[in-house]
C-alpha positions, 0 to 999 in steps of 0.5 A, a space after each residue: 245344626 250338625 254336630 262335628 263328629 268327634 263330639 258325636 255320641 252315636 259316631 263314637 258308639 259305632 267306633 267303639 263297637 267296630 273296635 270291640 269287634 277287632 280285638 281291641 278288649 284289652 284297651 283301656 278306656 285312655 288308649 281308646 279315647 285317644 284312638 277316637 282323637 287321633 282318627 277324628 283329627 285332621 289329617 294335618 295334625 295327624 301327619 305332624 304327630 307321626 312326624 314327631 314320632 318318627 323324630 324321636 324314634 330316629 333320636 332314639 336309633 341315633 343314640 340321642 337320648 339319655 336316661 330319665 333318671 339322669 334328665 330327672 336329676 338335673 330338671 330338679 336341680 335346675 328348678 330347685 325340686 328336692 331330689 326324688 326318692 
């Protein structure tokens, strides 16, 4: 039975090691691992997660954010989470 290659020791050995090679060093093993995820998803859900990305960042340029201090506040007050510290 083959084995999918994203649960593929010896495939994410080779990335990881062609990585290395390109500078990736200062990476922490987090970013890597999503790295790996993100590259060994399909294309499907690849092109959603730049899509999402590219939405928020269009919020952001728009000017339709606000501070998470602010968003913070009212989710504890909505919840009936003690303020934060």
């Amino acid at each position: 039975m083959p084995i999918d290659r994203a649960n593929d020791p010896q495939a994410f050995r080779e990335f990881l090691d062609a990585r290395l090679a390109n500078g990736l060093i200062n990476a922490t093993l987090d970013e890597i691992l999503d790295l790996w995820e993100y590259e060994n998803s399909p294309q499907e859900e690849r092109e959603e997660t730049l899509r999402a990305i590219r939405r928020g960042l269009d919020d952001m340029y728009a000017g339709r954010t606000r501070p998470f201090e602010e968003f913070d506040a009212e989710f504890r007050r909505r919840h009936g989470l003690p303020p934060r510290r």
